[in-house]
DSSP file (Angstrom, degrees, kcal/mol; ACC not computed):
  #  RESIDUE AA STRUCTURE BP1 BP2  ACC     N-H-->O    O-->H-N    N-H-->O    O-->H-N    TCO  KAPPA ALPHA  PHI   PSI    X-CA   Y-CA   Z-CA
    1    1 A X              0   0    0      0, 0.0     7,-1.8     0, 0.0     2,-0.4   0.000 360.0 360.0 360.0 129.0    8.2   -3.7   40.3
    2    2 A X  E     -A    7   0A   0      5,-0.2     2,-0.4     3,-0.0     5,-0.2  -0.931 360.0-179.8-114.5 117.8    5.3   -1.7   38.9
    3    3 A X  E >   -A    6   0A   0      3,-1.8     3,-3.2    -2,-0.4     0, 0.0  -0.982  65.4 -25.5-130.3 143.6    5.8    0.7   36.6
    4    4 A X  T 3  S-     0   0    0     -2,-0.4    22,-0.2     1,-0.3    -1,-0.2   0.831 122.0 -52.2   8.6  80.1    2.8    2.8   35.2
    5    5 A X  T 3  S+     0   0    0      1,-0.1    21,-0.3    20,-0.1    -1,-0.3   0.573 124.3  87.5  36.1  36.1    0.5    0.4   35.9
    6    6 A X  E <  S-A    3   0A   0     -3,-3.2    -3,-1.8    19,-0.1     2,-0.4  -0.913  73.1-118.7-134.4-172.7    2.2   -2.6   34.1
    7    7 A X  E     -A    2   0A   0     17,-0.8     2,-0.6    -2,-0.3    17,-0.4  -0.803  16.6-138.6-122.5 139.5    4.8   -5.0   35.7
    8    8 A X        +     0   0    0     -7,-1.8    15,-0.2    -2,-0.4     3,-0.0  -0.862  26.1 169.3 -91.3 125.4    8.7   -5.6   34.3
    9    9 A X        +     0   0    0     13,-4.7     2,-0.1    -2,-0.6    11,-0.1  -0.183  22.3 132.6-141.0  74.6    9.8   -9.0   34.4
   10   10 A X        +     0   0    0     11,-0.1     2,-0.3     2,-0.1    -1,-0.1  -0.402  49.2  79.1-131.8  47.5   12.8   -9.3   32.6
   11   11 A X  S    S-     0   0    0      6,-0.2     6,-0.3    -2,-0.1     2,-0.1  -0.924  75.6-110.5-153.5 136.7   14.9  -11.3   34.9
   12   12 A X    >   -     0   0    0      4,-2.1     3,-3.1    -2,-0.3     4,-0.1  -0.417  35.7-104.5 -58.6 122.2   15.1  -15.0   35.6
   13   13 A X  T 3  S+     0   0    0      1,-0.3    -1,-0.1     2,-0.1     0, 0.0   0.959 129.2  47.8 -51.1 -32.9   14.0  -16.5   38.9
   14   14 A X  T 3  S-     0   0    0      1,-0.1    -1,-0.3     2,-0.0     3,-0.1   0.777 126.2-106.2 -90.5   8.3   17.7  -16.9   39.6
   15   15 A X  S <  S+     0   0    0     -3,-3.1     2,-0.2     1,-0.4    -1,-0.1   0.646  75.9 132.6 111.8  20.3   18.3  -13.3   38.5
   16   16 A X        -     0   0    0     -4,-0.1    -4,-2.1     1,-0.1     2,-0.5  -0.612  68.0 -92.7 -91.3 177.4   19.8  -13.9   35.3
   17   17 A X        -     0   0    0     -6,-0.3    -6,-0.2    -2,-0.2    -1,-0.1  -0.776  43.7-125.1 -80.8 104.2   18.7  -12.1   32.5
   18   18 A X        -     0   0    0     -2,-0.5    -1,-0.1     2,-0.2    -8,-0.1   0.073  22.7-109.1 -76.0 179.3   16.0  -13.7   30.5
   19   19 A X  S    S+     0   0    0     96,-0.1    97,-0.8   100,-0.0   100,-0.2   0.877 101.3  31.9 -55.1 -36.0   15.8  -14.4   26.9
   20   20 A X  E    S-B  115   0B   0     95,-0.2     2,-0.7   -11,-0.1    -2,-0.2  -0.603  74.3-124.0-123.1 175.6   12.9  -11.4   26.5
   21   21 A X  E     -B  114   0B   0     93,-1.1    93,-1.4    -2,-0.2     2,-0.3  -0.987  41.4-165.3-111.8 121.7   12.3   -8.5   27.9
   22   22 A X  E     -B  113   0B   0     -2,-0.7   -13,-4.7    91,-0.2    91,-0.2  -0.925  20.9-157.6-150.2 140.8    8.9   -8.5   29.1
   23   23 A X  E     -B  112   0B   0     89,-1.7    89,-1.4    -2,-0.3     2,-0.5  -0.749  17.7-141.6-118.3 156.5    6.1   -6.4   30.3
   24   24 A X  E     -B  111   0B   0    -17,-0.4   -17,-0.8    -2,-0.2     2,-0.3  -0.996  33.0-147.9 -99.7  98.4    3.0   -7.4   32.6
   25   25 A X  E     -B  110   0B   0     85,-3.3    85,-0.6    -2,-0.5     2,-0.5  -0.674  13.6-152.9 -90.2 146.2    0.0   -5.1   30.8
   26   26 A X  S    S+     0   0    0    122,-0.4     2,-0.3   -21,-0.3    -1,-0.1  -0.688  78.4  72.1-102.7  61.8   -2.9   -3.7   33.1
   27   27 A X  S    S-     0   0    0     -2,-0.5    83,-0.4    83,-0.1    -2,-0.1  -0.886  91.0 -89.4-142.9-163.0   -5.1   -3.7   30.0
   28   28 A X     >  -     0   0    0     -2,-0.3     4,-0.9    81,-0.1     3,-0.2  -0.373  39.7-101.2-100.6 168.8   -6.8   -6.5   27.8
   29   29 A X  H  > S+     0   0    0      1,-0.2     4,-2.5     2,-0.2    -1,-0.1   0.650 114.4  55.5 -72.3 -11.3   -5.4   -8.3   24.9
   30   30 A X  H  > S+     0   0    0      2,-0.2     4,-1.9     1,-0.2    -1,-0.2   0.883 115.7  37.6 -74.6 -38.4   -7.2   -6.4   22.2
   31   31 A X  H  > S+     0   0    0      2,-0.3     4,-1.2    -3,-0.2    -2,-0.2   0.528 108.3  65.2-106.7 -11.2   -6.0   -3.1   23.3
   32   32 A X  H  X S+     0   0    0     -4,-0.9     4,-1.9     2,-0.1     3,-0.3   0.918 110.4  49.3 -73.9 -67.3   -2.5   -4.8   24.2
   33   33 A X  H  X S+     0   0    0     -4,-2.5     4,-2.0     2,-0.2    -2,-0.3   0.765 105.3  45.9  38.6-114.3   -2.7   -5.1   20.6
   34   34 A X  H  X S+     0   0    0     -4,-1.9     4,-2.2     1,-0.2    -1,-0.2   0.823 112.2  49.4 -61.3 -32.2   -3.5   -2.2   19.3
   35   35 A X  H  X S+     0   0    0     -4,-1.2     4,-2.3     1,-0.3     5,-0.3   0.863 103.7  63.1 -80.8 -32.4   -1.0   -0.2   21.3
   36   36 A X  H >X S+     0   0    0     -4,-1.9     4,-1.0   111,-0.3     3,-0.6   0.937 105.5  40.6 -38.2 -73.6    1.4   -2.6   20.3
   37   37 A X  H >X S+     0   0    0     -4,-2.0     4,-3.5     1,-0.3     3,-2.4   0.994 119.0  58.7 -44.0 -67.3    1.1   -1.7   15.8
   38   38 A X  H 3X S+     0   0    0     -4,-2.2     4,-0.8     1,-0.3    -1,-0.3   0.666 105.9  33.2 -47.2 -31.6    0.9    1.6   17.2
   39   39 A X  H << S+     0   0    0     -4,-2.3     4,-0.4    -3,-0.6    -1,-0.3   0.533 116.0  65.4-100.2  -7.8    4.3    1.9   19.1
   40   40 A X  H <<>S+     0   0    0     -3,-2.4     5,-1.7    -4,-1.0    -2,-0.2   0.809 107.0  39.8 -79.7 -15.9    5.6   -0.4   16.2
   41   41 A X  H ><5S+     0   0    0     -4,-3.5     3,-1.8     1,-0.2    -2,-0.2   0.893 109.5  55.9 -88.5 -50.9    5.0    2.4   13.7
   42   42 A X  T 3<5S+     0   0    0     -4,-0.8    -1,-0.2    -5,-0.4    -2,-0.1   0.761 115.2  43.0 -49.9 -17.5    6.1    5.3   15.8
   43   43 A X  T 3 5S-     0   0    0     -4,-0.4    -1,-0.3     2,-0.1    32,-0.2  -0.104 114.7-114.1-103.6  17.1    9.5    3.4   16.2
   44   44 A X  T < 5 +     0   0    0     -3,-1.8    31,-0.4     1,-0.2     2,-0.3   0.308  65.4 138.1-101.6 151.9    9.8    2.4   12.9
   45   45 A X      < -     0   0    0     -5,-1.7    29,-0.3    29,-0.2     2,-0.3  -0.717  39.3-148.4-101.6 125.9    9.6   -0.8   12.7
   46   46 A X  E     -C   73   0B   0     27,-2.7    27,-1.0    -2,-0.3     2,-0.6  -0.607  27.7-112.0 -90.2 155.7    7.4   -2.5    9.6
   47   47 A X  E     -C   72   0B   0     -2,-0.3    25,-0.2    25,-0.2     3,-0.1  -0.893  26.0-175.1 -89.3 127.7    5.4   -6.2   10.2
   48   48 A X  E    S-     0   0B   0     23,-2.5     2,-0.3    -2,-0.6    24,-0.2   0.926  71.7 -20.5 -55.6 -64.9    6.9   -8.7    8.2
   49   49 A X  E     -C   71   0B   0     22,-1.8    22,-3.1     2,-0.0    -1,-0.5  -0.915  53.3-146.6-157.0 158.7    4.2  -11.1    9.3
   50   50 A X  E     -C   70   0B   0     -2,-0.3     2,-0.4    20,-0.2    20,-0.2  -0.805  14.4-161.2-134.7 144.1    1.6  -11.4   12.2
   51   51 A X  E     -C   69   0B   0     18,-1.0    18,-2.3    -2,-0.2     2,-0.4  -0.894   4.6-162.3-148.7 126.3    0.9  -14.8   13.2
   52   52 A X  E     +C   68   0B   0     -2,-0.4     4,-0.4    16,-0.2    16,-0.2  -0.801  16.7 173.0-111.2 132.3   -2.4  -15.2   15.1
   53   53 A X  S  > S+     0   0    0     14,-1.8     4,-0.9    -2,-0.4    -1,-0.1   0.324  71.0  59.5-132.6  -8.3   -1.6  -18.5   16.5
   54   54 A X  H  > S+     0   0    0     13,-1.1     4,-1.9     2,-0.1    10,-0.1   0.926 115.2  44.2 -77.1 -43.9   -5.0  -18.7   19.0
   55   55 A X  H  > S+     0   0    0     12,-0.3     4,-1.3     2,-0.2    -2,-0.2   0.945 110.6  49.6 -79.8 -40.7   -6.9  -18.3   15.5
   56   56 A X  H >> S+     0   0    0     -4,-0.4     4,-1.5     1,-0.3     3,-0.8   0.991 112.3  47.1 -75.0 -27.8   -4.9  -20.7   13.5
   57   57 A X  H 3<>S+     0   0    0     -4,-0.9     5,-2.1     1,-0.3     4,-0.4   0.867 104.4  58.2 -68.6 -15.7   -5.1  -23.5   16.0
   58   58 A X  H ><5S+     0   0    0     -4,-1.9     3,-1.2     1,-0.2    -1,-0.3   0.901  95.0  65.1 -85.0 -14.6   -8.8  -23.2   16.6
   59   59 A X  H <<5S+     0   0    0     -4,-1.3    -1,-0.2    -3,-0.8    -2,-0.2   0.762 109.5  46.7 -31.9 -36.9   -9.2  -23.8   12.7
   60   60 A X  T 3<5S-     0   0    0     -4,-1.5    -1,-0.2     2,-0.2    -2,-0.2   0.465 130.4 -94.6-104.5  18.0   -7.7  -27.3   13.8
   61   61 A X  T < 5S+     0   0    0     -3,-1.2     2,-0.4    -4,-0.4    -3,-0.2   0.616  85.7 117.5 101.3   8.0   -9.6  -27.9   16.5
   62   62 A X      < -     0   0    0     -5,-2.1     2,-0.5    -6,-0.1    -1,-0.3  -0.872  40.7-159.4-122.1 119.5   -7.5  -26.6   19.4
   63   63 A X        +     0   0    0     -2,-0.4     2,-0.4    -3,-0.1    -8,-0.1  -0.915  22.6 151.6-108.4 158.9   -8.4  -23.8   21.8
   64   64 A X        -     0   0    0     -2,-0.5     3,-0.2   -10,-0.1    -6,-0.1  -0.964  51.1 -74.6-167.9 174.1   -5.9  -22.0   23.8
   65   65 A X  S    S-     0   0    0     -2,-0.4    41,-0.0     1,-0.2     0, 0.0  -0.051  70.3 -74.2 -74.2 155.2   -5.5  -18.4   25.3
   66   66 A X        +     0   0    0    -12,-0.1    39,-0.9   -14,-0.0     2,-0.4  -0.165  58.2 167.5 -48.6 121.2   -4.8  -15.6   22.8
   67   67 A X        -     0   0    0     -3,-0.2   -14,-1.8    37,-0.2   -13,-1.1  -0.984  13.6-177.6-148.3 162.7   -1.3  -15.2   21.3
   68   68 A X  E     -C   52   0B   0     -2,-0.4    35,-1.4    35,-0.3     2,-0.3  -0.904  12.6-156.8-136.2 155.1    0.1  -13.4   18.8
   69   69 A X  E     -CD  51 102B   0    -18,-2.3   -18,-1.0    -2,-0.3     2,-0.5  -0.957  12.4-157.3-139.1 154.0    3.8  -13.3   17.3
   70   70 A X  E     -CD  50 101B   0     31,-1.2    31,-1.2    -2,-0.3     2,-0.5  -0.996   4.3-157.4-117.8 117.2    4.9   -9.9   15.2
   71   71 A X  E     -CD  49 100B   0    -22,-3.1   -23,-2.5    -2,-0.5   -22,-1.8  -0.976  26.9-172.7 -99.5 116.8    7.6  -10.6   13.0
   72   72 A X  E     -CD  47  99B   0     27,-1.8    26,-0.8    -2,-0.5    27,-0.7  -0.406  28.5-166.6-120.3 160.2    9.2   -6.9   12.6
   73   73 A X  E     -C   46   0B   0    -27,-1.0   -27,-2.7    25,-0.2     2,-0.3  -0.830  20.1-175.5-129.5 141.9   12.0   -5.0   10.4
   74   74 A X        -     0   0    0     -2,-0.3    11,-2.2   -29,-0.3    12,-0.4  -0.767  27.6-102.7-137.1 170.6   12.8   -1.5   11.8
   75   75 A X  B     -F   84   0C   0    -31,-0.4     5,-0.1    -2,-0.3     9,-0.1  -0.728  62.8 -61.0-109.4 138.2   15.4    1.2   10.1
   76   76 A X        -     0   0    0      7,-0.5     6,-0.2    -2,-0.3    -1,-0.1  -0.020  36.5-149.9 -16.6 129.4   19.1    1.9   11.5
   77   77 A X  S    S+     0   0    0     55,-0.2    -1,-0.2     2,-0.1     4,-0.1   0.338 109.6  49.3 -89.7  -8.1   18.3    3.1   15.2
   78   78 A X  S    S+     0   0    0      1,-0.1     3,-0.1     2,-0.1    -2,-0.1   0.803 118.0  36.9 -96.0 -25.9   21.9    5.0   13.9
   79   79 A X  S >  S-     0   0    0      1,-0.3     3,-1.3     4,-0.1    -1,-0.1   0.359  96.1-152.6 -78.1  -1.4   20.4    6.2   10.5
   80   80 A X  T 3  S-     0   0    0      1,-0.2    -1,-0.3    -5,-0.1    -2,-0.1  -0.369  77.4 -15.7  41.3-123.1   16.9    7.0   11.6
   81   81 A X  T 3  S+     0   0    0      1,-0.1     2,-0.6    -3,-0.1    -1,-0.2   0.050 113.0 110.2-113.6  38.5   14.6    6.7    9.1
   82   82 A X  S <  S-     0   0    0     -3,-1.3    -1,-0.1    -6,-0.2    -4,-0.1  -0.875  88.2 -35.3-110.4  95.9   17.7    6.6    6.4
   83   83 A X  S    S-     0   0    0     -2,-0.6    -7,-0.5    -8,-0.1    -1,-0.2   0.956  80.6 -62.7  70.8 111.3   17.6    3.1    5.3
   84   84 A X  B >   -F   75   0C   0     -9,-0.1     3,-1.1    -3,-0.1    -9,-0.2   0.450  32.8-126.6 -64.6 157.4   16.9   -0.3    6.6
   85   85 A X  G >> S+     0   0    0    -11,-2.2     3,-3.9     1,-0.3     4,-1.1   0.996 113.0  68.5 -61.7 -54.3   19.0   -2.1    9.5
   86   86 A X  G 34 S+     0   0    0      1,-0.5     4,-0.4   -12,-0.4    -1,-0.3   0.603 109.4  27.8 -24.5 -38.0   19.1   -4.8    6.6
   87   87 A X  G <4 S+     0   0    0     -3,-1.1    -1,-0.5     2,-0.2    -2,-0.1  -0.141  98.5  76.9-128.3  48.7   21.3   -2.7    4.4
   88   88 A X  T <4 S+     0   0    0     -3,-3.9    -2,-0.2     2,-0.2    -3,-0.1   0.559 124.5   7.7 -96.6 -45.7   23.1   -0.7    6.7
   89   89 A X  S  < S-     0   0    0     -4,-1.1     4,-0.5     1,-0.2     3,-0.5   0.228  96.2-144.1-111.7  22.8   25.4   -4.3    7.3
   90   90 A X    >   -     0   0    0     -4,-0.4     3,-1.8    -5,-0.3     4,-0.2  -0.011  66.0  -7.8  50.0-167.4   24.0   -6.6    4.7
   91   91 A X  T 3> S+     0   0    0      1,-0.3     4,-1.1     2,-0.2    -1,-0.2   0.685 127.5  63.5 -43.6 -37.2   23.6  -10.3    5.3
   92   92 A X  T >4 S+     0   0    0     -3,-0.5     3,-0.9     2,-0.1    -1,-0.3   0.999 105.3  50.1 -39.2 -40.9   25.6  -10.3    9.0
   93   93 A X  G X> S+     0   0    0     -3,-1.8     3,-2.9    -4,-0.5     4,-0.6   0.976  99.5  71.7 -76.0 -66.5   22.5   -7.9   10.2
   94   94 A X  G 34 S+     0   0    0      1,-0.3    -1,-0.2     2,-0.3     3,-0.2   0.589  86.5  64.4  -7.3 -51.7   19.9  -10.9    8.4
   95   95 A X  G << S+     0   0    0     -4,-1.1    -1,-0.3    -3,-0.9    -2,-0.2   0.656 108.8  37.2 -81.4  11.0   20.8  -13.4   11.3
   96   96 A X  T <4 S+     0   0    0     -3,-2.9     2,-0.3    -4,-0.1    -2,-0.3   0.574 101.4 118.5-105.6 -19.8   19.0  -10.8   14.0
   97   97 A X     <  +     0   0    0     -4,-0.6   -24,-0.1    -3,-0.2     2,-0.0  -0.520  51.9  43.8-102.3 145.8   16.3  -10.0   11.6
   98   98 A X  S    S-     0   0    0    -26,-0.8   -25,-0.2    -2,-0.3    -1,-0.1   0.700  79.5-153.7   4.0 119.5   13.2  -10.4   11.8
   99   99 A X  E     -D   72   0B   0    -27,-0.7   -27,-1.8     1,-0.1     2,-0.3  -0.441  18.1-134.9 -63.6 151.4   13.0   -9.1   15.8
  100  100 A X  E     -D   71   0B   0    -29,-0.3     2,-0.3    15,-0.1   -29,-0.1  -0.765  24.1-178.6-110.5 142.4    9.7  -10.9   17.6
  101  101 A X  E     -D   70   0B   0    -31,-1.2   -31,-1.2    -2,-0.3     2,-0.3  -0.838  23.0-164.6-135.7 148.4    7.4   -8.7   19.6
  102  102 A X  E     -DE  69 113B   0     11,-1.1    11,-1.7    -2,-0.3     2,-0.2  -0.785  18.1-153.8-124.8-165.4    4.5  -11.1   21.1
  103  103 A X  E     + E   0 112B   0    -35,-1.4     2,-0.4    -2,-0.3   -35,-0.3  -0.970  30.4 121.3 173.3  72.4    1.5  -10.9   22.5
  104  104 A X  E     - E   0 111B   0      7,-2.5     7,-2.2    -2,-0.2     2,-0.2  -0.963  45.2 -81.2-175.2 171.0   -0.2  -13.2   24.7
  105  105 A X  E     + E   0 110B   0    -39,-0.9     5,-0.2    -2,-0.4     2,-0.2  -0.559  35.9 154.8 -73.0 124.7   -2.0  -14.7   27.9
  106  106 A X  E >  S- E   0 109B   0      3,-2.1     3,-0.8    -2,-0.2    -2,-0.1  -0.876  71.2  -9.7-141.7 129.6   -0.6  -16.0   31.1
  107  107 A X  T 3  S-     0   0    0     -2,-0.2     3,-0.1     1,-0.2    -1,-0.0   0.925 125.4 -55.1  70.9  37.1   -1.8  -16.3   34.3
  108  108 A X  T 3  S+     0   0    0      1,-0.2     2,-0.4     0, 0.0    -1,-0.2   0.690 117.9 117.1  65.8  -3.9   -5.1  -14.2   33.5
  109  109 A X  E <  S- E   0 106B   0     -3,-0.8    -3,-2.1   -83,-0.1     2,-0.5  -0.872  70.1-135.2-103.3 166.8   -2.4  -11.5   32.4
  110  110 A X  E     -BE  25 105B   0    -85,-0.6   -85,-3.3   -83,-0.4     2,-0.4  -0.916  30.1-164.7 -98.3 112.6   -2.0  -10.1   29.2
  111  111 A X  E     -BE  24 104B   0     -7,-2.2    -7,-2.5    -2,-0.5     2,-0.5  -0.753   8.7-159.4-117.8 140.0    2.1  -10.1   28.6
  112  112 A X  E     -BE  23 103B   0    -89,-1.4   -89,-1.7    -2,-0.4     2,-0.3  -0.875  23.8-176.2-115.5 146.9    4.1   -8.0   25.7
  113  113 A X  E     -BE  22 102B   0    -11,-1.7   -11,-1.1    -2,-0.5     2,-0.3  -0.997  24.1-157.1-148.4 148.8    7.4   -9.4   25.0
  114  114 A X  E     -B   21   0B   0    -93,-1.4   -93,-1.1    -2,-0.3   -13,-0.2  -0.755  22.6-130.6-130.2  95.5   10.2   -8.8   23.0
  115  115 A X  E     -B   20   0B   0     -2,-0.3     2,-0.7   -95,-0.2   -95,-0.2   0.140  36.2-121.3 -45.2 140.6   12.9  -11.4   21.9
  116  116 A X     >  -     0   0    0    -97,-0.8     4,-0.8     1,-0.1     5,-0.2  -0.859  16.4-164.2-105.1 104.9   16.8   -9.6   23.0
  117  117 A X  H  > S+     0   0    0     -2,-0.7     4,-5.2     2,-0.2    17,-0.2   0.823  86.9  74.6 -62.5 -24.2   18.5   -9.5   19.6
  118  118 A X  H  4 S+     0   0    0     15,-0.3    -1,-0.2     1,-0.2    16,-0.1   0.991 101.5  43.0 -44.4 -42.5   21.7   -8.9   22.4
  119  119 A X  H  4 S+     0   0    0   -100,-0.2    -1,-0.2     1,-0.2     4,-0.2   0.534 111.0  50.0 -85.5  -5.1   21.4  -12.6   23.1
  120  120 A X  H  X S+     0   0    0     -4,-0.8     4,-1.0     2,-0.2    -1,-0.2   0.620 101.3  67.2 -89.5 -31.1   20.9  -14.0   19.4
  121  121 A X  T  < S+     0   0    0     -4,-5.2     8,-0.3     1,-0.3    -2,-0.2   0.559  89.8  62.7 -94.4  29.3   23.8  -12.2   18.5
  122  122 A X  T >4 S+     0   0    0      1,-0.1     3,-1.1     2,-0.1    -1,-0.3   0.753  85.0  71.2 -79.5 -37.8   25.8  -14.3   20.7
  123  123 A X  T 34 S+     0   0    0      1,-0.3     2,-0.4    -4,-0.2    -2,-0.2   0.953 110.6  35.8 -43.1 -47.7   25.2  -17.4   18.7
  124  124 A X  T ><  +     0   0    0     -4,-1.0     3,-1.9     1,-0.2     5,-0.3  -0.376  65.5 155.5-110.4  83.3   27.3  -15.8   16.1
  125  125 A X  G X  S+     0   0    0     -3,-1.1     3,-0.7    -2,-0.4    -1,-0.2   0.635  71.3  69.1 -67.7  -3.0   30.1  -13.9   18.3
  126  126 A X  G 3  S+     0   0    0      1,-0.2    -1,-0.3     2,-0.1    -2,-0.1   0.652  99.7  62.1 -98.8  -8.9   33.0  -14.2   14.7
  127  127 A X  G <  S-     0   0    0     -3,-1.9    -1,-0.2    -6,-0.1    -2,-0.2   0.801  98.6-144.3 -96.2 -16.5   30.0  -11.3   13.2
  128  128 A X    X   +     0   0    0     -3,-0.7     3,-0.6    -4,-0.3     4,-0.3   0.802  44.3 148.5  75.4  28.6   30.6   -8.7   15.9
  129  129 A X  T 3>  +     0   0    0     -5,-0.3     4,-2.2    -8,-0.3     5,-0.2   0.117  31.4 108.4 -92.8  24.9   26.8   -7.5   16.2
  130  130 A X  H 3> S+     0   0    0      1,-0.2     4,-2.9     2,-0.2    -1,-0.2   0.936  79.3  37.5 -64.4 -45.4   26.9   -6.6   19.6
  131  131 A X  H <> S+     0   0    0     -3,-0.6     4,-0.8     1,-0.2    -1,-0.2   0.915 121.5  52.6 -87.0 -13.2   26.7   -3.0   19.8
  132  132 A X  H  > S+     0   0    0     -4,-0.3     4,-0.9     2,-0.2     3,-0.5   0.896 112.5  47.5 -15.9 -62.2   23.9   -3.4   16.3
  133  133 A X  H  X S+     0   0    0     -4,-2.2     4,-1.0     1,-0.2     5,-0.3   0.969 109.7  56.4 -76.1 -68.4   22.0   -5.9   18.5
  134  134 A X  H  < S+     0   0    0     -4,-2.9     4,-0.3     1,-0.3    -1,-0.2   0.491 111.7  42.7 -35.6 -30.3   22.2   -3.3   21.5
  135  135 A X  H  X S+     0   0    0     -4,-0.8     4,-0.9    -3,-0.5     3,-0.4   0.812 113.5  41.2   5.9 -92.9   20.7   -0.9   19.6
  136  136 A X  H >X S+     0   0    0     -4,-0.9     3,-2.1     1,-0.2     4,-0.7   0.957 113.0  60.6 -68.5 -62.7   18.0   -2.3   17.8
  137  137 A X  H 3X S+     0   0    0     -4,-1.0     4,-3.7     1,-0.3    -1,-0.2   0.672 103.8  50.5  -8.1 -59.6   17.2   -4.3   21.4
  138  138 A X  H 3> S+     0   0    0     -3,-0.4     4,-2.3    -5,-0.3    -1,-0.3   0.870 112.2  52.7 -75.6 -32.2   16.7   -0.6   23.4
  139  139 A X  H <X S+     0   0    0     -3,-2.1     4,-2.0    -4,-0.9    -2,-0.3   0.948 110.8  41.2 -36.1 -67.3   14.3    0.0   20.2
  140  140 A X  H  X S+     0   0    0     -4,-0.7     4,-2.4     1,-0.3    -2,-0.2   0.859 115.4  56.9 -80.5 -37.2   12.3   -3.3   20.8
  141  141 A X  H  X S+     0   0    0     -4,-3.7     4,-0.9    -5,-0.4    -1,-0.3   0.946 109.4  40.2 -73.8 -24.5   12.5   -2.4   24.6
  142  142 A X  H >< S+     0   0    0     -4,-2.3     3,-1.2    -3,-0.2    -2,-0.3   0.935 110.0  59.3 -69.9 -51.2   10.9    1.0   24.3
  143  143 A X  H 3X S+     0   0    0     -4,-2.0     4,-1.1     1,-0.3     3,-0.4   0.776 112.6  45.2 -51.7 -25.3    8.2   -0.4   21.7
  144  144 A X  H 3< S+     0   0    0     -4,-2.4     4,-0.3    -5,-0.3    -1,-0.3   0.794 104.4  51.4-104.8  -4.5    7.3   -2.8   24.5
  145  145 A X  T << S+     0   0    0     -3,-1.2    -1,-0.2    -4,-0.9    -2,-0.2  -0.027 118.9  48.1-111.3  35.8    7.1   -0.7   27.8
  146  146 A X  T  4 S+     0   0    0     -3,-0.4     3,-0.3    -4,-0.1    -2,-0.2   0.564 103.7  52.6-102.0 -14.7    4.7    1.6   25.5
  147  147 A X  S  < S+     0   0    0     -4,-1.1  -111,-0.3     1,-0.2  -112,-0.2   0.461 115.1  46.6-104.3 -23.9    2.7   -0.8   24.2
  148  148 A X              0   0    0     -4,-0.3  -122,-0.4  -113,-0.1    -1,-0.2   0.310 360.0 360.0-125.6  26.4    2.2   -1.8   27.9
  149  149 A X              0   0    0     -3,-0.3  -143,-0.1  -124,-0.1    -4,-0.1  -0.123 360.0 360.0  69.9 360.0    1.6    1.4   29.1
């Protein structure tokens, strides 16, 4: 399916619903990137940490294709920009937090991805963080089919 020139692929060859939500980008990885900070601030969502993981392995002798990982905090998609998801439910909210956005090469494409906090928060169903995770999740998903434009 092609939608403004990038591809959705956010289904499983058997049609289940994959772990991330994922975009196909028609542009390069620098500018996959950029747009990337840029739709994380307009949404926002702060970087925890960036982890350039094409740079740190070639320090050790290893090349491989570009990747990056975004570890993010964003504010209450129910609060706006009144107060972090982090203290709207204390420590429950902690085991979704940090959200992953990445960044990286496959197949000669450049792919944006977003980790589904829907599907982490199964791991602890006794915390009740579905409709949180559902939330923050339509957040992550909008930061990534802008970022891949």
């Amino acid at each position: 399916m092609s939608l403004t020139g990038a591809e959705q692929v956010d289904r499983r060859e058997d049609g289940a619903l994959g772990y991330d939500y994922r975009r196909v980008c028609a542009c390069g990885f620098d500018e996959a990137v950029a747009s990337v900070e840029a739709a994380l601030g307009r949404h926002g969502f702060a970087v925890s940490a960036m982890h350039d993981i094409q740079a740190t392995l070639a320090a050790k002798g290893f090349a491989i294709q570009p990747i990056r990982i975004y570890e993010v905090r964003g504010q209450s998609p129910a609060s706006g920009s009144a107060g972090t998801l982090e203290d709207e439910t204390g420590s429950r909210l902690a085991r979704l937090m940090p959200c992953r956005i990445n960044i990286f090469v496959e197949d000669e494409s450049v792919v944006v991805t977003a980790l589904r906090p829907t599907l982490l928060c199964k791991v602890f169903p006794e915390e009740d963080l579905g409709e949180i995770a559902a939330a923050i999740e339509r957040v992550l998903v909008a930061v990534v089919d802008e970022a891949a434009g």
